[in-house]
C-alpha positions as a Markdown table, in Angstrom:
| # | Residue | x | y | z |
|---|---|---|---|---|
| 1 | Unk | 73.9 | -156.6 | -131.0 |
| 2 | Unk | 76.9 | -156.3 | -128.4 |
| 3 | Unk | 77.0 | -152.8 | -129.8 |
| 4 | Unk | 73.7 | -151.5 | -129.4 |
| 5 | Unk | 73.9 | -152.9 | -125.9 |
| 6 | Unk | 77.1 | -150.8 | -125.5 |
| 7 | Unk | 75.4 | -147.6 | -126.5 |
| 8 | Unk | 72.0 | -148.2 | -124.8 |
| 9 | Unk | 73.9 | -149.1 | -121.6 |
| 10 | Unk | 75.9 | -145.7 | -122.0 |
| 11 | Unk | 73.0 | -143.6 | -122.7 |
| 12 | Unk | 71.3 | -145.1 | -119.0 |
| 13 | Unk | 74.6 | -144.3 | -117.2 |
| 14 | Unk | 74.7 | -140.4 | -119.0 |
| 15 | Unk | 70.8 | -140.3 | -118.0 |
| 16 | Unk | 71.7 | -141.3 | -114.1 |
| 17 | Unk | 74.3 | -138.9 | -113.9 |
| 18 | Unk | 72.9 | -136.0 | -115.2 |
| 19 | Unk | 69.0 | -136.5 | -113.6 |
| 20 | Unk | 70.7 | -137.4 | -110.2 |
| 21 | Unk | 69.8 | -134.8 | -107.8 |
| 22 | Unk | 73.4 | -135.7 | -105.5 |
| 23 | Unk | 75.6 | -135.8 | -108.8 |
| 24 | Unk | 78.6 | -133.1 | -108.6 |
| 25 | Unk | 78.0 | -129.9 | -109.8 |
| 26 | Unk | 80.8 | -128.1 | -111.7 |
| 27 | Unk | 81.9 | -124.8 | -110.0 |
| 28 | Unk | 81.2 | -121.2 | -111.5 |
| 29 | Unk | 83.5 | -118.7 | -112.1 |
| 30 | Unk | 81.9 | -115.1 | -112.9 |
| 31 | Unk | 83.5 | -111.8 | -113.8 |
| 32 | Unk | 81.9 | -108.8 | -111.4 |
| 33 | Unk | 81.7 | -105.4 | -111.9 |
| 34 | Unk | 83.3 | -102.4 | -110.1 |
| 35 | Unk | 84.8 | -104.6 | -107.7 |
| 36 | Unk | 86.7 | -102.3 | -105.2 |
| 37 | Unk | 90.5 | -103.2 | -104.4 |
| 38 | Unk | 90.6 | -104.0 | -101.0 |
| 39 | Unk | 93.3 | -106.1 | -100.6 |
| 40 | Unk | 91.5 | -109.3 | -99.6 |
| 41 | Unk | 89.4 | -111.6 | -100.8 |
| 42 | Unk | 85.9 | -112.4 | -99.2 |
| 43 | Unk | 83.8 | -115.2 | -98.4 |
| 44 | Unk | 80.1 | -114.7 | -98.8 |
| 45 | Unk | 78.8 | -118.0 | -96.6 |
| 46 | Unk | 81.0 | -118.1 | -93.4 |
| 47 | Unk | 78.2 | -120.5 | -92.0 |
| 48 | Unk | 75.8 | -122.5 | -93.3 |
| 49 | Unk | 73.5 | -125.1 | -91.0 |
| 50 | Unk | 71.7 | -127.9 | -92.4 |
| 51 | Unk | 69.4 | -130.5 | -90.7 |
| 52 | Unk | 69.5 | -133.9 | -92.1 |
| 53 | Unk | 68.8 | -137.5 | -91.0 |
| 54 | Unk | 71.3 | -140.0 | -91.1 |
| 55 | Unk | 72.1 | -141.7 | -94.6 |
| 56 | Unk | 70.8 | -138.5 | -96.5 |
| 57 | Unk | 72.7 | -135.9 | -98.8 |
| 58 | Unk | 72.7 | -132.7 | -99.7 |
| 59 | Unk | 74.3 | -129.9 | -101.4 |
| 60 | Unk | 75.1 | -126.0 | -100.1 |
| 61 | Unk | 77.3 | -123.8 | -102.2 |
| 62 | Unk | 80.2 | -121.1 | -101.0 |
| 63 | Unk | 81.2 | -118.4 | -102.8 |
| 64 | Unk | 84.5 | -116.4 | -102.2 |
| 65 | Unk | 84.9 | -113.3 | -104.1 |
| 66 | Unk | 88.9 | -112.1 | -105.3 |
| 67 | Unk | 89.3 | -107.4 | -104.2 |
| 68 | Unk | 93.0 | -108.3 | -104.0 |
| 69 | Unk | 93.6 | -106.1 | -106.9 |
| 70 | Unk | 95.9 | -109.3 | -108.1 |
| 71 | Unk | 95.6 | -112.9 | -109.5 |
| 72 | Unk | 95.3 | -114.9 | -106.7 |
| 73 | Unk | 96.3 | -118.7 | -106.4 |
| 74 | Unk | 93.7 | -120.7 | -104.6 |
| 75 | Unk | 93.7 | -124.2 | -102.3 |
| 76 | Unk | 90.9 | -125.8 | -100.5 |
| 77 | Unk | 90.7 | -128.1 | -97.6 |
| 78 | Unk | 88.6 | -129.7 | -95.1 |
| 79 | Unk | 89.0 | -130.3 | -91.7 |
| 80 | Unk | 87.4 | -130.4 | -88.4 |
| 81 | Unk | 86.2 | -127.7 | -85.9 |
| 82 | Unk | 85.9 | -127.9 | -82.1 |
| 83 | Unk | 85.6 | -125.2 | -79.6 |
| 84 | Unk | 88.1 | -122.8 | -78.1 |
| 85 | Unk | 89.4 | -123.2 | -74.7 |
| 86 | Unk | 89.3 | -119.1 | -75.0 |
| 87 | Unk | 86.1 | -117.7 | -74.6 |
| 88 | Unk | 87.1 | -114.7 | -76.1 |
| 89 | Unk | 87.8 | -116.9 | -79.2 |
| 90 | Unk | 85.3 | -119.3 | -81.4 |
| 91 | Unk | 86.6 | -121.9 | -82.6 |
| 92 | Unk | 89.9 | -123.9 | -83.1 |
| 93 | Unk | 90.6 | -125.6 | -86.8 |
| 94 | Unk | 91.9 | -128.8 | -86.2 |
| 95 | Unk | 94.1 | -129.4 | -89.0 |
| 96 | Unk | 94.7 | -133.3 | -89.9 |
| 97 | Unk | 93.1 | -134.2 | -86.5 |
| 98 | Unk | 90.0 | -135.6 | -86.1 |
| 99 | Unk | 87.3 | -133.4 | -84.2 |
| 100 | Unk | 84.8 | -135.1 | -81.8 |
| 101 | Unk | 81.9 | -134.4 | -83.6 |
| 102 | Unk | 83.7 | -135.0 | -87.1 |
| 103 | Unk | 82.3 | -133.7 | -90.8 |
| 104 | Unk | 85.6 | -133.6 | -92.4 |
| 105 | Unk | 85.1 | -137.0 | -94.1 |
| 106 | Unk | 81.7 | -136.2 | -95.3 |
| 107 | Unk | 82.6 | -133.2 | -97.0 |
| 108 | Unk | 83.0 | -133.7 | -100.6 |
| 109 | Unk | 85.0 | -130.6 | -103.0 |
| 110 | Unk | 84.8 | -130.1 | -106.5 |
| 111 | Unk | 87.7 | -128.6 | -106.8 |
| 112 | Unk | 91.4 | -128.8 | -104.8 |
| 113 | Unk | 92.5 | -125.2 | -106.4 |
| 114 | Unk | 91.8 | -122.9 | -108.6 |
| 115 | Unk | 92.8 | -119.2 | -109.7 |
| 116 | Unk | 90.9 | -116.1 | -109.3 |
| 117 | Unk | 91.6 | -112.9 | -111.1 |
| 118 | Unk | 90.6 | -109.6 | -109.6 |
| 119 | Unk | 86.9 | -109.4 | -109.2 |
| 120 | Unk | 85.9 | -112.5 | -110.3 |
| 121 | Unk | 83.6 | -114.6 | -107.9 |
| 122 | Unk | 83.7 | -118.1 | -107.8 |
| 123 | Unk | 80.4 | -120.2 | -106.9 |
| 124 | Unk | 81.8 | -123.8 | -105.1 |
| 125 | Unk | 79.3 | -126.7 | -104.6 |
| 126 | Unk | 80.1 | -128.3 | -101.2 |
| 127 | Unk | 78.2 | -132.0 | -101.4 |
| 128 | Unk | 77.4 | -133.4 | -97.3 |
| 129 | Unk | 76.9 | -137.1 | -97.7 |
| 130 | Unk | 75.8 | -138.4 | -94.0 |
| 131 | Unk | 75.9 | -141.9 | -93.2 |
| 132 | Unk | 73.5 | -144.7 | -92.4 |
| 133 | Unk | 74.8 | -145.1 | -88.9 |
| 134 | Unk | 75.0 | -141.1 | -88.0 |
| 135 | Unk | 74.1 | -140.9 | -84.2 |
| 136 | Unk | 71.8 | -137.8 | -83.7 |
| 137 | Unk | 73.2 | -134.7 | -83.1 |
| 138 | Unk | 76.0 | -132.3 | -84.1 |
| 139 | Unk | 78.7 | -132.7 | -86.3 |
| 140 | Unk | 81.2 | -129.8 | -87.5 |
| 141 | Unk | 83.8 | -129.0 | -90.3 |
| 142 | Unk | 85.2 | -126.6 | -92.7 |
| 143 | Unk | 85.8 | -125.8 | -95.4 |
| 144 | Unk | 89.1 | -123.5 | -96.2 |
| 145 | Unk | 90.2 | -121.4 | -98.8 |
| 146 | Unk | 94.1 | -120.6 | -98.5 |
| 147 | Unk | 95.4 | -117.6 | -101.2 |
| 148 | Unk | 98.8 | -116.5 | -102.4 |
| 149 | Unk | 99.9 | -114.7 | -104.9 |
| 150 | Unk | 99.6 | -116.5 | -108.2 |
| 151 | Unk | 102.6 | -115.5 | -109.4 |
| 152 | Unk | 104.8 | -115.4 | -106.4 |
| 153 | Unk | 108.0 | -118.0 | -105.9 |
| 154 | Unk | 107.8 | -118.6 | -109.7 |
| 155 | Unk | 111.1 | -118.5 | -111.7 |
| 156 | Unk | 111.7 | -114.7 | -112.1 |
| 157 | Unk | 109.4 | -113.2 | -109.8 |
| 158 | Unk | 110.9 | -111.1 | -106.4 |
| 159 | Unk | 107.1 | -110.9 | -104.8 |
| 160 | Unk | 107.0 | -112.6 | -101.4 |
| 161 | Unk | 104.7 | -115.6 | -100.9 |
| 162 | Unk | 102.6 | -114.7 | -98.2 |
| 163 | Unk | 99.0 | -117.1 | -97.5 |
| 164 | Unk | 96.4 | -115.7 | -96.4 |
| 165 | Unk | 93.4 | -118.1 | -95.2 |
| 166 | Unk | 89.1 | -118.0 | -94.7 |
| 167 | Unk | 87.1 | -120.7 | -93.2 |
| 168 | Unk | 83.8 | -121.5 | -94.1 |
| 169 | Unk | 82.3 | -123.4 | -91.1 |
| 170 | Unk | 79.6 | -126.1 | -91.6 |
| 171 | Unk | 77.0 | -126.9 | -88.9 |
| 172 | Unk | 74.9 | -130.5 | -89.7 |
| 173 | Unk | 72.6 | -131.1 | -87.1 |
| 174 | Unk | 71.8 | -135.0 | -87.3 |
| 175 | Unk | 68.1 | -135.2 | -86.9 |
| 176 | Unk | 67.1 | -137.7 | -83.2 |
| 177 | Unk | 67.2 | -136.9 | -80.1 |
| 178 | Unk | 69.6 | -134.4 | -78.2 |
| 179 | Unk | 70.0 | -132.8 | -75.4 |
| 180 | Unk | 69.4 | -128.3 | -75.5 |
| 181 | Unk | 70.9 | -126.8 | -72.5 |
| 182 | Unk | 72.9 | -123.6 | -71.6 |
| 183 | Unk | 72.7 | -120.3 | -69.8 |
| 184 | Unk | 73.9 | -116.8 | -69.5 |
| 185 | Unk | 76.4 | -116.9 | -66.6 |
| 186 | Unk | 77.3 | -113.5 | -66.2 |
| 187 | Unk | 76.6 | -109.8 | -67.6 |
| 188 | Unk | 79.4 | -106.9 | -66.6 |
| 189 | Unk | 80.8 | -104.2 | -67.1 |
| 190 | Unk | 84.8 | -103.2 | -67.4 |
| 191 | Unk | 83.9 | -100.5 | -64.5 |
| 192 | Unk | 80.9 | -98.7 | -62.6 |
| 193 | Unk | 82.3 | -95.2 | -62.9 |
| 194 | Unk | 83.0 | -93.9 | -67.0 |
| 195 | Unk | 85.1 | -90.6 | -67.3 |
| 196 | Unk | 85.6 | -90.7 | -70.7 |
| 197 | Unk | 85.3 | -93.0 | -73.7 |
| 198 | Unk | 82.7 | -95.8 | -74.6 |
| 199 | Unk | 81.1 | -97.9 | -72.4 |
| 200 | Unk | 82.2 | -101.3 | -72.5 |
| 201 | Unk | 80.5 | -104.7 | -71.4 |
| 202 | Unk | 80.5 | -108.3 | -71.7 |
| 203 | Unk | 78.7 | -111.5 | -71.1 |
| 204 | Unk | 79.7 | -115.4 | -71.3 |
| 205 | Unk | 77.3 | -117.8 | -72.2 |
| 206 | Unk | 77.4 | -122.0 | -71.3 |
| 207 | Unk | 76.1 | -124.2 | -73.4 |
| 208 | Unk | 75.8 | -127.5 | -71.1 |
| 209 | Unk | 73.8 | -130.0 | -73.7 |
| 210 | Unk | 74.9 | -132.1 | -77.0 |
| 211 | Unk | 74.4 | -130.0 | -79.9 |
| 212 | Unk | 75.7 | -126.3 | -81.0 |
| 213 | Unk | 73.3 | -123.7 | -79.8 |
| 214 | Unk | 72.5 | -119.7 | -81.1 |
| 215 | Unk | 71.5 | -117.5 | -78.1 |
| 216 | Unk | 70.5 | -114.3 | -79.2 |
| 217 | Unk | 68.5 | -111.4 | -77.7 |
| 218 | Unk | 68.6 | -107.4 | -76.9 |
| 219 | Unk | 70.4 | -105.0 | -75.2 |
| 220 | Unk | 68.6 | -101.9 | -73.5 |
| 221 | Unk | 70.6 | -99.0 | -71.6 |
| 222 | Unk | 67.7 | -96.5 | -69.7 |
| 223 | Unk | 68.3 | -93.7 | -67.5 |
| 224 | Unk | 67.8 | -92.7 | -64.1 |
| 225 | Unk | 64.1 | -91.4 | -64.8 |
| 226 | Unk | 63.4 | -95.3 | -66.7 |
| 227 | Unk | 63.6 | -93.5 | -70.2 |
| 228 | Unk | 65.6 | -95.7 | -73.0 |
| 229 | Unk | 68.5 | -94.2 | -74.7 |
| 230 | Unk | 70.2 | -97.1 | -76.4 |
| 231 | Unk | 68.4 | -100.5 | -77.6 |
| 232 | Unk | 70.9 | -103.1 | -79.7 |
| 233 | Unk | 70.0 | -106.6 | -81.1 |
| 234 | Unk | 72.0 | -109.2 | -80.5 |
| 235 | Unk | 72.1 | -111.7 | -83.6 |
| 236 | Unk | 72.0 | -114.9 | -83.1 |
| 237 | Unk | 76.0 | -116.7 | -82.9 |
| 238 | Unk | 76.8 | -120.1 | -82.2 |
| 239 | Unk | 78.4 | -121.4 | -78.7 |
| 240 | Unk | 79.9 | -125.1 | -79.2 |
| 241 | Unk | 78.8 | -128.0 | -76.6 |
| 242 | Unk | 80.6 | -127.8 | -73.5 |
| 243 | Unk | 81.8 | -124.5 | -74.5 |
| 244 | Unk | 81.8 | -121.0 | -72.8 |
| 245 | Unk | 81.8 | -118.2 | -75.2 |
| 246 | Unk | 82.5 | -114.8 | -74.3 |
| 247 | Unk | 80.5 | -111.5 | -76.1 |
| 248 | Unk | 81.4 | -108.1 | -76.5 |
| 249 | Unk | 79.1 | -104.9 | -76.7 |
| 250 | Unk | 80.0 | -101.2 | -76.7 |
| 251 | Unk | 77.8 | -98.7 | -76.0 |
| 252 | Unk | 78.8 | -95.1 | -77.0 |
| 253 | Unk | 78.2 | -92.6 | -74.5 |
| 254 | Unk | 75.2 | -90.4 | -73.9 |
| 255 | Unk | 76.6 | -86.2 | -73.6 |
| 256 | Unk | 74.3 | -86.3 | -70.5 |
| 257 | Unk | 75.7 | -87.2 | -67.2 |
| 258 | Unk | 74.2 | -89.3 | -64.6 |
| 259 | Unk | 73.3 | -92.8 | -63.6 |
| 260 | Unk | 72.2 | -95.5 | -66.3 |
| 261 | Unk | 71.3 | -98.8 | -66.0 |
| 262 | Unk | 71.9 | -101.8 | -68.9 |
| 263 | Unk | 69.3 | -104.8 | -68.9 |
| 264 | Unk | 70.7 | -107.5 | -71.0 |
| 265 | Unk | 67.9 | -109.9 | -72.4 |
| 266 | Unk | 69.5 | -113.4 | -74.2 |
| 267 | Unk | 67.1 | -116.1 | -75.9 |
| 268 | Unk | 69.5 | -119.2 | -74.8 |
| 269 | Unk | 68.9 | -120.6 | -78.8 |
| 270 | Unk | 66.1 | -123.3 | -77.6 |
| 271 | Unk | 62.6 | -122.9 | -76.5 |
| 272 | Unk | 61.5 | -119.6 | -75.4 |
| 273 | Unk | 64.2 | -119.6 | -72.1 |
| 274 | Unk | 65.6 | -116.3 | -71.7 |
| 275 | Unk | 68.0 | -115.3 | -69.3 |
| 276 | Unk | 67.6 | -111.4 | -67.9 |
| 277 | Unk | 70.4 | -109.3 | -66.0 |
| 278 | Unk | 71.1 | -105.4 | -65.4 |
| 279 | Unk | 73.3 | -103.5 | -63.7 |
| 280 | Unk | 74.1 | -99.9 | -63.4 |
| 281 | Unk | 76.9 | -97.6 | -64.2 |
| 282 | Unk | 77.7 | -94.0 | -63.7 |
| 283 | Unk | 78.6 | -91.3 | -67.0 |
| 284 | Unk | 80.7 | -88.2 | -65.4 |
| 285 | Unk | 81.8 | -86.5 | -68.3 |
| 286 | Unk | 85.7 | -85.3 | -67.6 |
| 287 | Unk | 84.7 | -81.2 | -68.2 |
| 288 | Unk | 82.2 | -81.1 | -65.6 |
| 289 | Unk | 84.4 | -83.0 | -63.2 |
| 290 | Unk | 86.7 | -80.6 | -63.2 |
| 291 | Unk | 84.2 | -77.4 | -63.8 |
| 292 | Unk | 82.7 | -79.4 | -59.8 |
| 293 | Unk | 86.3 | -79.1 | -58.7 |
| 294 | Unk | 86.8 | -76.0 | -59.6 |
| 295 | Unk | 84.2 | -74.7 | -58.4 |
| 296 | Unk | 84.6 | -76.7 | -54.6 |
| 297 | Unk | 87.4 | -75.2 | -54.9 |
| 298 | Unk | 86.2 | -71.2 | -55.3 |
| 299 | Unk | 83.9 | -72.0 | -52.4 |
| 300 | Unk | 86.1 | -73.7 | -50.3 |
| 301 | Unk | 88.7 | -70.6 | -50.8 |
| 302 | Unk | 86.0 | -67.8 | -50.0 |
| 303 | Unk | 84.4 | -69.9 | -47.1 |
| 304 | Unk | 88.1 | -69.6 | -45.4 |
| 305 | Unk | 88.5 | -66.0 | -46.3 |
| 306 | Unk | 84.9 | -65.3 | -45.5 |
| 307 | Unk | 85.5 | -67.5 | -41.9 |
| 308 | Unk | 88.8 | -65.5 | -41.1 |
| 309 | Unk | 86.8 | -62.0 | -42.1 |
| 310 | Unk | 84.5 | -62.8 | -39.1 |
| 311 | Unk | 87.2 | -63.4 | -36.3 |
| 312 | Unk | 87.5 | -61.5 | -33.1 |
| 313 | Unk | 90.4 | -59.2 | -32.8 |
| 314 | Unk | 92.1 | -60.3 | -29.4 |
| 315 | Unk | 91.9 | -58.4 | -26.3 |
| 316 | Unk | 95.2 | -57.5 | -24.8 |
């Protein structure tokens, strides 16, 4: 009797495990085909968002793919994210300390390490277990992949151990109330006048409320008669709260000279708000700078000869 009760109370617990939807899911590795060597290795999610309430679960999946041309030796870790005090950079791991809005602890691996041989991909499930008292709003982590060598600083080998490492970030937005607010502060350019080269230009966007934002929007470049020339979308990207975060766009030169003007358009990530500013710039190609001088040159030359041509002869 005790022993039926044994087996019947085993069979239950193998039937929860394997029908629970939250249960862990065993990583796939998977042998690719004409993998290139590149001499890296790749992630294939570097982001992935997820809305949830507080107290659910749910699982997302990275996969990382080895074009090292070598066996590679792989560790994973978790830790926190917070925003860069540079807003030419996004983000600042945080190591073994404990970001404001902290995921770390919710982030559940299936695996610490593993090895990867030369275009084989490996499929991770990452399981995001929110608790009951979860405040609404955002809360950040990653999820990192350090690689060396999988042979290096074993006995006998002379290949240096060098790490390289990938971060996937993870964005939970805890579903209540927060607050969306930010703003385009500025749109420039390096310079007005452009002799040579690309032209160059930047913005910085604010994001003022409580939860991560993704402005997006489109960049137009038109000439002096109003006719477009250039016309780039802007994908959407991800400013931290409280953060300003600094954008780069280069626009290759037109071969005509003349007076353009750029019209940047940004969706502030919430709403329908979108900010608008332009400003204008000048294209004087280097070869017909100097052709003008040359030229103001000639004339200036013949005008003196021409001037001197015309001069009385004096009366003595």
């Amino acid at each position: 009797m005790n022993k039926s009760k044994g087996i019947i109370a085993a069979m239950f617990f193998l039937a929860f495990f394997i029908l629970s939807p939250f249960r862990a899911q065993a990583f796939q590795i998977e042998k690719l085909t004409d993998v290139p060597v590149s001499g890296d290795f790749v992630l294939n999610q570097t982001k992935t968002e997820v809305q949830l309430s507080a107290g659910d679960q749910a699982i997302r999946s990275v996969s990382l793919t080895n074009r090292s041309g070598a066996d590679l030796f792989f560790t994973v870790g978790v830790e926190d994210f917070s925003a860069s005090a540079k807003a030419e950079q996004n983000i600042d791991l945080l190591g073994a300390q404990m970001g404001l809005y902290s995921l770390k602890d919710y982030l559940k691996l299936e695996a610490m390490s593993f090895t990867l041989h030369h275009g084989e991909r490996i499929t991770m499930p990452i399981s995001i277990n929110i608790p009951q008292n979860a405040q609404p709003g955002g809360l950040y982590g990653a999820v990192t992949f350090s690689a060396k060598l999988a042979d290096a600083g074993s006995a006998g080998s002379s290949k240096i151990q060098v790490v390289s490492r990938l971060a996937s970030l993870f964005f939970v937005r805890v579903k209540g109330e927060v607050t969306e607010s930010g703003e385009l502060l500025d749109f420039n350019s390096s310079k007005a006048f452009y002799f040579g080269g690309p032209v160059a230009f930047e913005f910085n966007y604010k994001n003022t409320g409580s939860i991560y934002l993704n402005p997006y929007g489109e960049l137009k470049i038109t000439d002096v008669f109003g006719r477009e020339v250039y016309t780039k979308w802007i994908s959407p990207y991800f400013v931290m709260p409280g953060a300003v975060r600094q954008q780069k766009e280069i626009f290759e030169r037109p071969s005509a000279w003349g007076l353009y003007q750029a019209t940047l358009k940004l969706n502030r990530g919430y709403g329908n708000n979108i900010d608008q500013r332009s400003l204008y710039f000048f294209i004087l190609p280097i070869p017909y700078m100097i052709g003008a001088l040359i030229a103001l040159i000639i004339i200036a030359w013949l005008a003196i000869r021409i001037s001197k041509g015309f001069k009385k002869p004096k009366v003595s």
